[in-house]
NUGU-779157 format. One record per atom (N, C-alpha, C): residue number from 1; residue in one letter; atom name; x, y, z. Coordinates in nm, 4 decimals. Example, Ala and Ser with C-alpha at 12.3 -4.5 7.8 and 13.67 -1.06 7.14 Angstrom:
! residues 2
1, a, N, 1.3190, -0.5690, 0.7800
1, a, CA, 1.2300, -0.4500, 0.7800
1, a, C, 1.3200, -0.3300, 0.7800
2, s, N, 1.2850, -0.2250, 0.7080
2, s, CA, 1.3670, -0.1060, 0.7140
2, s, C, 1.2900, 0.0030, 0.7870
***
This chain:
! residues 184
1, x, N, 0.0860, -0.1168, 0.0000
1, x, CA, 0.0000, 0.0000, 0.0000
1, x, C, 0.0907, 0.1233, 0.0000
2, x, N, 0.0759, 0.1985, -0.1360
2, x, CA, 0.1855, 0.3348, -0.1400
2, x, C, 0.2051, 0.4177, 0.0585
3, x, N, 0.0955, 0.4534, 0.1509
3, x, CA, 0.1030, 0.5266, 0.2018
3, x, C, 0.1861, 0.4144, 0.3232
4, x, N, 0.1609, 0.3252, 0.3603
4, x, CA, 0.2626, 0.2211, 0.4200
4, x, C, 0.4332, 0.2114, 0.3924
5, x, N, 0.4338, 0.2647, 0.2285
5, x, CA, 0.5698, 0.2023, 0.1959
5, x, C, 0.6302, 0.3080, 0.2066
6, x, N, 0.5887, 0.3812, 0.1513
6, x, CA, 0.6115, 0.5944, 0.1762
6, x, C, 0.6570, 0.6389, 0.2864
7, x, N, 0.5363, 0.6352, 0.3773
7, x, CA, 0.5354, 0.6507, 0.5176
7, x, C, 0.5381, 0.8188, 0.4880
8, x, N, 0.4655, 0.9173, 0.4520
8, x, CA, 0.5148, 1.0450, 0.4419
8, x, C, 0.5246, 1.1412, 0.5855
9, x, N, 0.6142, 1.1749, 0.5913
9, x, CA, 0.6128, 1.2839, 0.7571
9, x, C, 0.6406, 1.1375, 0.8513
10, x, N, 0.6805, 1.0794, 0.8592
10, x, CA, 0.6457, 0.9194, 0.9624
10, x, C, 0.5118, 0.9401, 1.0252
11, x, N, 0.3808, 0.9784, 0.9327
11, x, CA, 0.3110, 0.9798, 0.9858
11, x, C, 0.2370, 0.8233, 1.0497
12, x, N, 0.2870, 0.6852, 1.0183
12, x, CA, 0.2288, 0.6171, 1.0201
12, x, C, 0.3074, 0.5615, 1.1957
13, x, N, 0.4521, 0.5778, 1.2004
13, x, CA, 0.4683, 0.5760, 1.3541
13, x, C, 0.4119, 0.6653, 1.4102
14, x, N, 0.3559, 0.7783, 1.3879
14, x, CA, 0.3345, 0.8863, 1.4911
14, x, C, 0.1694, 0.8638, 1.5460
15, x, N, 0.1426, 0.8086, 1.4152
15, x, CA, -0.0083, 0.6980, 1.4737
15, x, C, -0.0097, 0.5930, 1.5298
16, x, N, 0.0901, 0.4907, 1.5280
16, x, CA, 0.1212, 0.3954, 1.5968
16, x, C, 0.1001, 0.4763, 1.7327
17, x, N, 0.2127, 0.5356, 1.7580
17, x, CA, 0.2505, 0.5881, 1.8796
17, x, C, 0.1449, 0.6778, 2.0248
18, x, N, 0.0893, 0.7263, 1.9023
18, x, CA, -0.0462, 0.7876, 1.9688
18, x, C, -0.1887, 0.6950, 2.0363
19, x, N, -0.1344, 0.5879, 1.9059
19, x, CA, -0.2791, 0.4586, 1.9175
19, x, C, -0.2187, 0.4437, 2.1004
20, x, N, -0.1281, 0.3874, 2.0447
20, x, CA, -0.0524, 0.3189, 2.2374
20, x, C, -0.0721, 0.3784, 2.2922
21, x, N, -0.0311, 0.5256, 2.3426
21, x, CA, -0.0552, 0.5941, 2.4161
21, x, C, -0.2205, 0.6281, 2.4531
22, x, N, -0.2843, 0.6206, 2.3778
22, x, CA, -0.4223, 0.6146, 2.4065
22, x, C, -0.4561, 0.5166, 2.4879
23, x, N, -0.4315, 0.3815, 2.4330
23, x, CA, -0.4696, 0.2430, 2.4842
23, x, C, -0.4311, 0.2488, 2.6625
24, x, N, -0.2506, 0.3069, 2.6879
24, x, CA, -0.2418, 0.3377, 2.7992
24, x, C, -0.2578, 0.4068, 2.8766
25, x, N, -0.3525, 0.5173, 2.8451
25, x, CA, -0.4141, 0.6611, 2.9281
25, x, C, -0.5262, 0.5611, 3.0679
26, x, N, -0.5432, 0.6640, 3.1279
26, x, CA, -0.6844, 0.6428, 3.2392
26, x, C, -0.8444, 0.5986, 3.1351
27, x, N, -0.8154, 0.6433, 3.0117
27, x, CA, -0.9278, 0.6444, 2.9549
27, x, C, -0.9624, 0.4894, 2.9317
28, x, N, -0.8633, 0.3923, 2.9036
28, x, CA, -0.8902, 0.2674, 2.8831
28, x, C, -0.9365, 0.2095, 2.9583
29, x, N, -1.0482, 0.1163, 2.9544
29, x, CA, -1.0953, 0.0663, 2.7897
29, x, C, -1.2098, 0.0950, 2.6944
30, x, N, -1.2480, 0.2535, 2.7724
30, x, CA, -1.3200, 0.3080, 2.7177
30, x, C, -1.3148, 0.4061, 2.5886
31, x, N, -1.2046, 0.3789, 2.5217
31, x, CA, -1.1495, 0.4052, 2.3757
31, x, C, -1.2243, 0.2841, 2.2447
32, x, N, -1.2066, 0.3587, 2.1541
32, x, CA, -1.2418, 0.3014, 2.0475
32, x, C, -1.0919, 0.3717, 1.9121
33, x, N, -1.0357, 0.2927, 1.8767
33, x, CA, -0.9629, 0.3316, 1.7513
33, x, C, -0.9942, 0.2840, 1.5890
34, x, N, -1.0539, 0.4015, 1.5178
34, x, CA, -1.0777, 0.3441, 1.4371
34, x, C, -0.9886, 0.3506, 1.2932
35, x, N, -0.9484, 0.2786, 1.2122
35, x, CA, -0.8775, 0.3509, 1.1297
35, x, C, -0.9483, 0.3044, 1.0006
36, x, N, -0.9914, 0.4004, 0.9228
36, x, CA, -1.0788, 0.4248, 0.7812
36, x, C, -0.9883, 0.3895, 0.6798
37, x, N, -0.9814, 0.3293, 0.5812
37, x, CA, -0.8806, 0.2996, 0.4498
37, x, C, -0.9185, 0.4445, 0.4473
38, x, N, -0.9352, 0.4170, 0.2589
38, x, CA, -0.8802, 0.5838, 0.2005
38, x, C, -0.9927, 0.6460, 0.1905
39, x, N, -1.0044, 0.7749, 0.2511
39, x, CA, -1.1371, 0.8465, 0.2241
39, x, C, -1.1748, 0.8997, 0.0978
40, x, N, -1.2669, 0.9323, 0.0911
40, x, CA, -1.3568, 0.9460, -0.0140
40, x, C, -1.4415, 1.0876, -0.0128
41, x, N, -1.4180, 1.1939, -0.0429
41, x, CA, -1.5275, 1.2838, -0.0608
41, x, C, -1.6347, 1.3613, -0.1538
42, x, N, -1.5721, 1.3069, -0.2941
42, x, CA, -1.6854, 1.3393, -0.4181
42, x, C, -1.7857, 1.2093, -0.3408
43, x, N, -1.9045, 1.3165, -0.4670
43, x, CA, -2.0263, 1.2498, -0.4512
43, x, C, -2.0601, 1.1628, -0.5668
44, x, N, -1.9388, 1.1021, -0.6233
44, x, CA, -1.9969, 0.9970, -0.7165
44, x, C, -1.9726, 0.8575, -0.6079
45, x, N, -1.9168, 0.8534, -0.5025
45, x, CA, -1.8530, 0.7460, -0.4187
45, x, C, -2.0102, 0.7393, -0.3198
46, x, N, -2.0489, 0.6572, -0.3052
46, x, CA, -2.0844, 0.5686, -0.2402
46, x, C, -2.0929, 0.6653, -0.0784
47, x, N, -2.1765, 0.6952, -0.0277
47, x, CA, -2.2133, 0.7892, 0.1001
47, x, C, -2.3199, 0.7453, 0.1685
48, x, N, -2.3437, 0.6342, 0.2075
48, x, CA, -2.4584, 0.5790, 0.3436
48, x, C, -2.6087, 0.5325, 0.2822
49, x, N, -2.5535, 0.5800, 0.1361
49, x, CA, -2.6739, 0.5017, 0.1054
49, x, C, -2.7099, 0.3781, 0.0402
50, x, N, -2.6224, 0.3445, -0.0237
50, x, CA, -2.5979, 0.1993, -0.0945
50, x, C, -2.4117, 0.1650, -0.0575
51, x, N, -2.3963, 0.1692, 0.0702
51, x, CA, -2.2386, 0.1267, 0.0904
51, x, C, -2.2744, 0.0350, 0.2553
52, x, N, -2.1757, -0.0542, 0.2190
52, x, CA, -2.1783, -0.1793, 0.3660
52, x, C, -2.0396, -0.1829, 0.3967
53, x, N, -1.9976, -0.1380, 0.5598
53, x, CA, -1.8983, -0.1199, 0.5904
53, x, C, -1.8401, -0.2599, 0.5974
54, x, N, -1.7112, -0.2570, 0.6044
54, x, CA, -1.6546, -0.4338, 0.6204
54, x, C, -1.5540, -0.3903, 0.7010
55, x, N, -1.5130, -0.4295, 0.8567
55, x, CA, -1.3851, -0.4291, 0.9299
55, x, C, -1.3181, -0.5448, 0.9612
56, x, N, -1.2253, -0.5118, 0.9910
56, x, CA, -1.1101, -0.6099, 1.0012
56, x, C, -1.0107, -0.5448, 1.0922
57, x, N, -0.9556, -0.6420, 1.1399
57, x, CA, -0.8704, -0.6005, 1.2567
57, x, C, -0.6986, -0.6367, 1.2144
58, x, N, -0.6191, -0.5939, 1.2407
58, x, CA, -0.4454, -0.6481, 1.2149
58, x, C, -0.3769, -0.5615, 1.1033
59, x, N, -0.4620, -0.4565, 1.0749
59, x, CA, -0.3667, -0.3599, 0.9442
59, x, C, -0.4044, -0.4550, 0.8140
60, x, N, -0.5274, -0.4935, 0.7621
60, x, CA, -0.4930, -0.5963, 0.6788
60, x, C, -0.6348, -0.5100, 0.5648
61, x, N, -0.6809, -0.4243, 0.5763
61, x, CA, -0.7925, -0.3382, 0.4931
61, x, C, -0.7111, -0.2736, 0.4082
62, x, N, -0.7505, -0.2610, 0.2814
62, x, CA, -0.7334, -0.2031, 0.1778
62, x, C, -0.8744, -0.1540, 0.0882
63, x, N, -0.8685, -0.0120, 0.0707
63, x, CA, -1.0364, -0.0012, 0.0041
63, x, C, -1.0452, 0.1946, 0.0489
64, x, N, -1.1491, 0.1868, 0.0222
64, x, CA, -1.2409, 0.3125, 0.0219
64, x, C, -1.3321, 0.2918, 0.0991
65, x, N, -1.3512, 0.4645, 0.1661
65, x, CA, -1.4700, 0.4533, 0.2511
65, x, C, -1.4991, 0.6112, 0.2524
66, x, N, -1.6316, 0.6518, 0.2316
66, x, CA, -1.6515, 0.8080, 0.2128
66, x, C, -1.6726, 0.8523, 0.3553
67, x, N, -1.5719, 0.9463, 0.3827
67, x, CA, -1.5966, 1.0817, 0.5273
67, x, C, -1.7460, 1.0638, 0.5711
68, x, N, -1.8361, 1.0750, 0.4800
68, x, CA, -1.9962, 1.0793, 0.5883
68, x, C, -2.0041, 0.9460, 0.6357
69, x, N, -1.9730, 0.7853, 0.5371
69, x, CA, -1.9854, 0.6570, 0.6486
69, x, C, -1.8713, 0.6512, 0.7637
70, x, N, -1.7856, 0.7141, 0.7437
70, x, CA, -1.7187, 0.7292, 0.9014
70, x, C, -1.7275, 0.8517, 1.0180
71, x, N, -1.7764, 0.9808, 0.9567
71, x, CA, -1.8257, 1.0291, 1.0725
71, x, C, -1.9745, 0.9019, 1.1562
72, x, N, -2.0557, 0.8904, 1.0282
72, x, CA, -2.2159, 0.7919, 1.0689
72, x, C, -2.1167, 0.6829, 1.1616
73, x, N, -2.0420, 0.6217, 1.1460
73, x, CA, -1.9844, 0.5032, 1.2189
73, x, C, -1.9484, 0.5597, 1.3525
74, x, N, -1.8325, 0.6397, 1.3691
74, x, CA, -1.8234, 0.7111, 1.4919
74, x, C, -1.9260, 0.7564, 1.5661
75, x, N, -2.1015, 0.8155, 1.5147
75, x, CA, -2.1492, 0.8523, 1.5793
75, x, C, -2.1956, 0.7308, 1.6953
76, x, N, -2.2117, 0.6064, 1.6006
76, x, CA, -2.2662, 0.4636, 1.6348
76, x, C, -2.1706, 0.4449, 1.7572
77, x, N, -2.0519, 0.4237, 1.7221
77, x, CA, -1.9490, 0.3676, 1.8324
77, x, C, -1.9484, 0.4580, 1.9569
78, x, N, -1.9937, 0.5803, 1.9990
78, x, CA, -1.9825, 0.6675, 2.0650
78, x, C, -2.1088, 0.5841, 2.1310
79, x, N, -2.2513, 0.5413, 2.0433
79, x, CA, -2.3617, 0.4496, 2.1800
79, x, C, -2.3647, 0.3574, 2.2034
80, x, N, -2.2149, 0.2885, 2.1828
80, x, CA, -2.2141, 0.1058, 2.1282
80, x, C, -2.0798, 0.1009, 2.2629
81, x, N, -2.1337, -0.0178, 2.3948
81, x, CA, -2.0313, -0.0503, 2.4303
81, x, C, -1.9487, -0.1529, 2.3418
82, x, N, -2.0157, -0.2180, 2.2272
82, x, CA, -1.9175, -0.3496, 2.1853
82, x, C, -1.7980, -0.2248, 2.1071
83, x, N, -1.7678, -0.0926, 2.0860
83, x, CA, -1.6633, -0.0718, 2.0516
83, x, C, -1.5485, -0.0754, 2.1187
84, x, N, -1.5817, -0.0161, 2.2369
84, x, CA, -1.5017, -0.0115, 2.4011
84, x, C, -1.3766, -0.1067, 2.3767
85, x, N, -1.2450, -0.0166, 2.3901
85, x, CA, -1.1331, -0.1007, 2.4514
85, x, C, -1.0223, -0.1860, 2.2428
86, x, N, -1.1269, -0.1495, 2.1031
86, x, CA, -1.1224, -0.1942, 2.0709
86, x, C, -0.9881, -0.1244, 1.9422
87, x, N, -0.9747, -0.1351, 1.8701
87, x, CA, -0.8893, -0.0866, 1.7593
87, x, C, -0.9344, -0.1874, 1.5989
88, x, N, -0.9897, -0.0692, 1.5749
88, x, CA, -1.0714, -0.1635, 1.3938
88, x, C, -1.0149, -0.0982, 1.3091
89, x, N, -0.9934, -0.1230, 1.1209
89, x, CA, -1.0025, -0.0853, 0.9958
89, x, C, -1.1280, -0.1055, 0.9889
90, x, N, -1.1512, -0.0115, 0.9000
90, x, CA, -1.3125, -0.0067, 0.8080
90, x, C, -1.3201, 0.0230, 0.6589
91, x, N, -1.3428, 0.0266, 0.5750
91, x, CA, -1.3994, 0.0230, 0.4284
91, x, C, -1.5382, -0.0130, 0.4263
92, x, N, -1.5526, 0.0556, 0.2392
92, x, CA, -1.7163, 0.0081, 0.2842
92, x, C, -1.7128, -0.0496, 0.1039
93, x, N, -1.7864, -0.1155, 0.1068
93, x, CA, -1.8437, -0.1701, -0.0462
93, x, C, -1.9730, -0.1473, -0.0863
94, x, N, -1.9111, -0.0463, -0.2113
94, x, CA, -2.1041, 0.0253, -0.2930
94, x, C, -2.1618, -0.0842, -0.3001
95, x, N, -2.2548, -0.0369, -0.3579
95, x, CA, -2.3953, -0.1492, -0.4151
95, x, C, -2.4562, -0.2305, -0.3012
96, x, N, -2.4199, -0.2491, -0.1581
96, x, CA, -2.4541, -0.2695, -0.0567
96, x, C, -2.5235, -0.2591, 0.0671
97, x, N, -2.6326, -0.2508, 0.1049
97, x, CA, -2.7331, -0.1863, 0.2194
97, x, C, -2.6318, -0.1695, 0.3324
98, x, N, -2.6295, -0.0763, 0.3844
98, x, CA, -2.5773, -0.1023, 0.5053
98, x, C, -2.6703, -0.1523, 0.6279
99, x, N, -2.5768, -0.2208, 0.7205
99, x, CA, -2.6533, -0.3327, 0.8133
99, x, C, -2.7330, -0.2262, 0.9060
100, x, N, -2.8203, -0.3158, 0.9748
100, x, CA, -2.9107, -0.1893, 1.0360
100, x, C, -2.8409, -0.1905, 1.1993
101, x, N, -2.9247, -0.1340, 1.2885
101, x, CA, -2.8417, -0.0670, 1.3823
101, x, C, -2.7736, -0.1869, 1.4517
102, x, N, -2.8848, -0.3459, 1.4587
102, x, CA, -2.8678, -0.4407, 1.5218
102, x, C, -2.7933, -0.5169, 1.4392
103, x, N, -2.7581, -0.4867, 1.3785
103, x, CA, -2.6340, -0.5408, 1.2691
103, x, C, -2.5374, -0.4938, 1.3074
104, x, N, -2.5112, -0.4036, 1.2555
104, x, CA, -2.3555, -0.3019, 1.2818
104, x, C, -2.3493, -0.3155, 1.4695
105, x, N, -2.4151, -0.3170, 1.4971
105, x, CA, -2.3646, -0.3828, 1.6827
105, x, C, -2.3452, -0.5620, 1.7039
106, x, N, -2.3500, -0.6464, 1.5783
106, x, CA, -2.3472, -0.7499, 1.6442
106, x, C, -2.2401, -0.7964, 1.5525
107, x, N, -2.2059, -0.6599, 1.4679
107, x, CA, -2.0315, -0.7043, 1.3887
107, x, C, -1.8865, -0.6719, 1.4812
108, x, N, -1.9729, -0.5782, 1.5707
108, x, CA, -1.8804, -0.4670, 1.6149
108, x, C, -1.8567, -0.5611, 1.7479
109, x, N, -1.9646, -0.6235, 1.8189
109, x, CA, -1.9248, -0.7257, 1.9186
109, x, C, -1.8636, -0.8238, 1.8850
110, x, N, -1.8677, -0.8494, 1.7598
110, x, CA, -1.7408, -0.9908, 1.7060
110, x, C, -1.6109, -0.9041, 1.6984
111, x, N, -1.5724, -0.8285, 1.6716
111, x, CA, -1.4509, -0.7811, 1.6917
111, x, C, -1.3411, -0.8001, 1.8382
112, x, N, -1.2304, -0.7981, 1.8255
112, x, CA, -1.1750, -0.8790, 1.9922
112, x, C, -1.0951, -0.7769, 2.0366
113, x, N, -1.0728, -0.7765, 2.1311
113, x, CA, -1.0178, -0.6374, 2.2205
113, x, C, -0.9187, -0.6556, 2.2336
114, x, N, -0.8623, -0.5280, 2.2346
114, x, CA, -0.7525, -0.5069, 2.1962
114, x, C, -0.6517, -0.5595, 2.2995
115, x, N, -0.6875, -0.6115, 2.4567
115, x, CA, -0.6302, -0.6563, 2.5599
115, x, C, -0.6092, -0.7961, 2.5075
116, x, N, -0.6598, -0.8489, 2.4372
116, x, CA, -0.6518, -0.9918, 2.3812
116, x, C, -0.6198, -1.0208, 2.2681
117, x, N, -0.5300, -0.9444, 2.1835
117, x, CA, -0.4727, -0.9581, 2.0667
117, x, C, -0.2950, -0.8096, 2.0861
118, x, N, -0.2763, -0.7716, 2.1905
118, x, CA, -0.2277, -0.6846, 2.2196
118, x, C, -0.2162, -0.5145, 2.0731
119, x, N, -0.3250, -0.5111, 2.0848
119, x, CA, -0.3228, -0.4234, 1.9823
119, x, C, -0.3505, -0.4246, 1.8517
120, x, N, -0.3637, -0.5977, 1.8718
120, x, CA, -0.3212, -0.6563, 1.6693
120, x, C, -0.1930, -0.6854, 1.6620
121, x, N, -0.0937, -0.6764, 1.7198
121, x, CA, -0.0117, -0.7299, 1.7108
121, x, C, 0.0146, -0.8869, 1.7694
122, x, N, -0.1063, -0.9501, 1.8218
122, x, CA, -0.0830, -1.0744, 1.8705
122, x, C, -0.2050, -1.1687, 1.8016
123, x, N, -0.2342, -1.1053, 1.6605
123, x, CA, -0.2954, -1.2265, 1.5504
123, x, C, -0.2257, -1.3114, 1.5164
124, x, N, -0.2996, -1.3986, 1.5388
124, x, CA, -0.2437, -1.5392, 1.4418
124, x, C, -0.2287, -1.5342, 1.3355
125, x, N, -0.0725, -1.5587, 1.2904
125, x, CA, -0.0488, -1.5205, 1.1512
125, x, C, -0.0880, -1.5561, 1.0230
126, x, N, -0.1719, -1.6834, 1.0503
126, x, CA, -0.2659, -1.7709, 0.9932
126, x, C, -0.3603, -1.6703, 0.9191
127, x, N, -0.4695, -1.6477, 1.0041
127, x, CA, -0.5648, -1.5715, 1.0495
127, x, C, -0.5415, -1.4288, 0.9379
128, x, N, -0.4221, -1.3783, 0.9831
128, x, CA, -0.3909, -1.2025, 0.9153
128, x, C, -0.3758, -1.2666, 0.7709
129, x, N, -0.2819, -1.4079, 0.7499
129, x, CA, -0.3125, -1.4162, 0.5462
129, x, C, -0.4101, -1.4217, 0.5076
130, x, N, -0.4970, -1.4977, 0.5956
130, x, CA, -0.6303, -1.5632, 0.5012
130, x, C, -0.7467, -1.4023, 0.4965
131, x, N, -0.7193, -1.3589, 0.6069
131, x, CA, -0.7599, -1.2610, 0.6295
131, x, C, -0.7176, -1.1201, 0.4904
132, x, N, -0.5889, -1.1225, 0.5432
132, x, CA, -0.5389, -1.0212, 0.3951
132, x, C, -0.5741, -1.0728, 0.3102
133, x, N, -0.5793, -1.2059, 0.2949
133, x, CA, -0.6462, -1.2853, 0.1154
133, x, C, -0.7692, -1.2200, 0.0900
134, x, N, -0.8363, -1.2286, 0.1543
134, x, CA, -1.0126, -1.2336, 0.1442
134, x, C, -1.0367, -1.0625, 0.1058
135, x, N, -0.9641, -1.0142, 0.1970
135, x, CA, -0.9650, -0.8775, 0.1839
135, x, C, -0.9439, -0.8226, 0.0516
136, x, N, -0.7764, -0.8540, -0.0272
136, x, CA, -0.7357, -0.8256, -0.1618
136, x, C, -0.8140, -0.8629, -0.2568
137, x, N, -0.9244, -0.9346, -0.2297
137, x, CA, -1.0755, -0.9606, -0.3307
137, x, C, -1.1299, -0.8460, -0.3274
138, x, N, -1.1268, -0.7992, -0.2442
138, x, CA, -1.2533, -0.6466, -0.2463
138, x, C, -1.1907, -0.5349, -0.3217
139, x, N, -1.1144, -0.5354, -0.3525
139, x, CA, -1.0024, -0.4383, -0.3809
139, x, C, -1.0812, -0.3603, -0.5082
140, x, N, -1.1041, -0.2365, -0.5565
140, x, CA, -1.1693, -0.2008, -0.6757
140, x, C, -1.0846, -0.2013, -0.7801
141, x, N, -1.1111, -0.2040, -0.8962
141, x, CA, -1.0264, -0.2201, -0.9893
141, x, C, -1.0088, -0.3212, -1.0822
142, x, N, -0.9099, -0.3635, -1.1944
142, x, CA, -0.9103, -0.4958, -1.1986
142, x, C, -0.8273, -0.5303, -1.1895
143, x, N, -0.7185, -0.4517, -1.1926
143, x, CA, -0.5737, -0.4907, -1.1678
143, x, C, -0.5499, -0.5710, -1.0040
144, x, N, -0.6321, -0.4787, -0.9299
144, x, CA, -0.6485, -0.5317, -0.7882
144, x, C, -0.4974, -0.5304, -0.7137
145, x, N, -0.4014, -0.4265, -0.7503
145, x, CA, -0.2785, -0.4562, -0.6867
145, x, C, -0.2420, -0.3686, -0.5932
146, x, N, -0.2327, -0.3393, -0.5164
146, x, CA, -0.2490, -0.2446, -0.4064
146, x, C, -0.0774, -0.2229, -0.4000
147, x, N, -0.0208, -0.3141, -0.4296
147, x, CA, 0.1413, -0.2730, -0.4438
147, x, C, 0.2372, -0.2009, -0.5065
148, x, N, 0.0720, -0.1727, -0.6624
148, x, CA, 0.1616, -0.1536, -0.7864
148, x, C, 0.1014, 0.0618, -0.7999
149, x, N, 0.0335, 0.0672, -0.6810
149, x, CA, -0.0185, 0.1852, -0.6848
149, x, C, 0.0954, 0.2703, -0.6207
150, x, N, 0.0505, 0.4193, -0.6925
150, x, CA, 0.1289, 0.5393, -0.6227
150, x, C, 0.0782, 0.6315, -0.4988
151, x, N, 0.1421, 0.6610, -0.4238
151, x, CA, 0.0705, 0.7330, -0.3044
151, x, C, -0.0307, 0.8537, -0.3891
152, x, N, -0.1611, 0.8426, -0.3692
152, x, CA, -0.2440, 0.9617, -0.4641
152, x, C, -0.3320, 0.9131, -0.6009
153, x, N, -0.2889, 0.7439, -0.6225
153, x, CA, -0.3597, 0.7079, -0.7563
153, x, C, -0.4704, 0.6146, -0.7027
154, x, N, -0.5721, 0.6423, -0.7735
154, x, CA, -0.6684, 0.5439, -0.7295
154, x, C, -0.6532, 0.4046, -0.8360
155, x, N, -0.7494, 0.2729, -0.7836
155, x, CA, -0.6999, 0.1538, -0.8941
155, x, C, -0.7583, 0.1755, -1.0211
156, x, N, -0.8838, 0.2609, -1.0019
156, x, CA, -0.9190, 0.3100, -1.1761
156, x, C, -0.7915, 0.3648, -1.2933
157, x, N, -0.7377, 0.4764, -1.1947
157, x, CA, -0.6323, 0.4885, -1.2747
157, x, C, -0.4880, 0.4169, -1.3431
158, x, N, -0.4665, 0.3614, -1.2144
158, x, CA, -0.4162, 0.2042, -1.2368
158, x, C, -0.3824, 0.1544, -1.3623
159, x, N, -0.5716, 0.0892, -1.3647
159, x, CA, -0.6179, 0.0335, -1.4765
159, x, C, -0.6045, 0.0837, -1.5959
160, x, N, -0.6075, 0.2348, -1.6004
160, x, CA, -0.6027, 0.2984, -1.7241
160, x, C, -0.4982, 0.3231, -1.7699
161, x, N, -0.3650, 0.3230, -1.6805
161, x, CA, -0.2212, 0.3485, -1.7428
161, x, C, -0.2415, 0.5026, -1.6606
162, x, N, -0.2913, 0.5904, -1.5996
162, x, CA, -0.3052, 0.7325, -1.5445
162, x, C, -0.1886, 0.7203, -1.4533
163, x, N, -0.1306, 0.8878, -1.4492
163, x, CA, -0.0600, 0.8916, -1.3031
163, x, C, -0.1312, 0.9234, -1.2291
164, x, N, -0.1181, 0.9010, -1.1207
164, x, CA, -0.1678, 0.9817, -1.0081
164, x, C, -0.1612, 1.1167, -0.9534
165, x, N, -0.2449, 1.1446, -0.8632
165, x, CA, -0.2532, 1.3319, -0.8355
165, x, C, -0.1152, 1.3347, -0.7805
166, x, N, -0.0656, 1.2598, -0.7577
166, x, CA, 0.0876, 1.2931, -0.6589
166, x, C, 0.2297, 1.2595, -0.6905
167, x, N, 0.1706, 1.2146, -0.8499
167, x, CA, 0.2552, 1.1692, -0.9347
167, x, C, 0.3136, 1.0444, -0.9786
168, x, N, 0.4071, 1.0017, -1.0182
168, x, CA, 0.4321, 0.8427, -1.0882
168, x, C, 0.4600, 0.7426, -0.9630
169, x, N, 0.4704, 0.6295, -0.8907
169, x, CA, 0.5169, 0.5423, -0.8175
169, x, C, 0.6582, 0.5726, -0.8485
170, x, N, 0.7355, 0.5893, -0.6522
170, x, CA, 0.8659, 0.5880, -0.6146
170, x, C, 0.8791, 0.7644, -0.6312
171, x, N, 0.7859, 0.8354, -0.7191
171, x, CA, 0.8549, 0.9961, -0.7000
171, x, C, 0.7575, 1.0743, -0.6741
172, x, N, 0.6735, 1.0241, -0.5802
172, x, CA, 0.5395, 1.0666, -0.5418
172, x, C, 0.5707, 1.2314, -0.4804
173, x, N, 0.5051, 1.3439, -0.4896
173, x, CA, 0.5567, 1.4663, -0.4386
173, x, C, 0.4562, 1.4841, -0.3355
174, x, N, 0.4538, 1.3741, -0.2066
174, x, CA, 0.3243, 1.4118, -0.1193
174, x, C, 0.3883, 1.5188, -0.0358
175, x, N, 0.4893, 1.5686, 0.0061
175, x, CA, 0.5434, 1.7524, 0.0539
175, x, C, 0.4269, 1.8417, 0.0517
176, x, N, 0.4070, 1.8447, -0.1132
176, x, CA, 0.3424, 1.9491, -0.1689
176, x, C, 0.1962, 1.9419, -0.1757
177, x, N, 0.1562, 1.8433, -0.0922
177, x, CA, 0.0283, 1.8723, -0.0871
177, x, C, -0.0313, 1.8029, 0.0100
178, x, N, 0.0452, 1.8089, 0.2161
178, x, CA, 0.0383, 1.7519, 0.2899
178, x, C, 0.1127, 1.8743, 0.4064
179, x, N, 0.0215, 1.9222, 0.4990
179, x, CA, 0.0788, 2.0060, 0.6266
179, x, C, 0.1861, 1.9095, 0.6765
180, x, N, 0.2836, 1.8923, 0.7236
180, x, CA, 0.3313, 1.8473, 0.8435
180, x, C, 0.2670, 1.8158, 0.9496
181, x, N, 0.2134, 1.7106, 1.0204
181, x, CA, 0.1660, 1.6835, 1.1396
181, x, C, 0.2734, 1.7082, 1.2728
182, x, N, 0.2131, 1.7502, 1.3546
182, x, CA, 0.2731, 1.7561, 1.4852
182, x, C, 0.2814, 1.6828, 1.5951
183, x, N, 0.4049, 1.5890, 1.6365
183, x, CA, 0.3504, 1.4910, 1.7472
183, x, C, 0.2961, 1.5284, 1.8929
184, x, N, 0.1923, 1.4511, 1.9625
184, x, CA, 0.1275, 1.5600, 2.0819
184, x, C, 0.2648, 1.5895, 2.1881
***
């Protein structure tokens, strides 16, 4: 995944780092971490009305998910103890109803806490392939290669031979169109 291999700003330790530190505040285990694949904000994408979220736990999501189904998700997890204590990926797949309230609470209670997988880092490695397998099916596109993308290209473009907004794979210019984050 370009933004994994990139890593731009180390923003992806500085989320690591923050996740932990959350997990170990007074607040635990009354946290929820969620982390959204790639957002989405045109309105040709898929927005709460024909999209079905799919999570997965261990860093193993690859996909799209539009800003309004993850604010709508957060609002959920904010009245849902099954989020409590937990750390998820989310994506969502068009053409799909999303589950109703007693749905999306009885996906969110199959999910395992984060005290019992230490974060995701204590999946069975079994589990995270078959898991990443199943996942790299959903993938849009047809190329379906999540490896062969540039930080900024979507798989449509991919498919078409397009660069991406951020330019070719390996000389991606994400600088120029990314603040610097600040660690707390």
């Amino acid at each position: 995944i370009p933004i994994v291999r990139l890593n731009p700003f180390n923003i992806l330790n500085i989320k690591a780092s923050s996740e932990e530190k959350l997990r170990q505040c007074s607040v635990a285990p009354s946290y929820t971490i969620i982390r959204p694949t790639g957002l989405k904000d045109d309105n040709d994408w898929y927005n709460g009305k024909d999209a079905r979220p799919v999570f997965s736990q261990g860093d193993v999501a690859v996909g799209r998910i539009h800003r309004k189904d993850v604010a709508s998700l957060i609002v959920s997890c904010l009245n849902s103890d099954a989020c409590c204590g937990k750390t998820f990926e989310v994506f969502s797949i068009g053409g799909y109803q999303p589950p109703s309230a007693d749905g999306l609470e009885k996906v969110l209670q199959s999910l395992r806490l984060d005290s019992d997988i230490n974060g995701g880092r204590d999946i069975d490695e079994n589990v995270l392939e078959a898991t990443y397998l199943a996942m790299q099916q959903l993938l849009p596109g047809e190329k379906q290669d999540a490896a062969a993308l540039a930080m900024g290209q979507t798989y449509e473009e991919l498919d078409e031979g397009k660069v991406g907004r951020l330019g070719v794979k390996g000389e991606e210019q994400a600088e120029s169109v990314a603040p610097r984050p600040s660690p707390f």
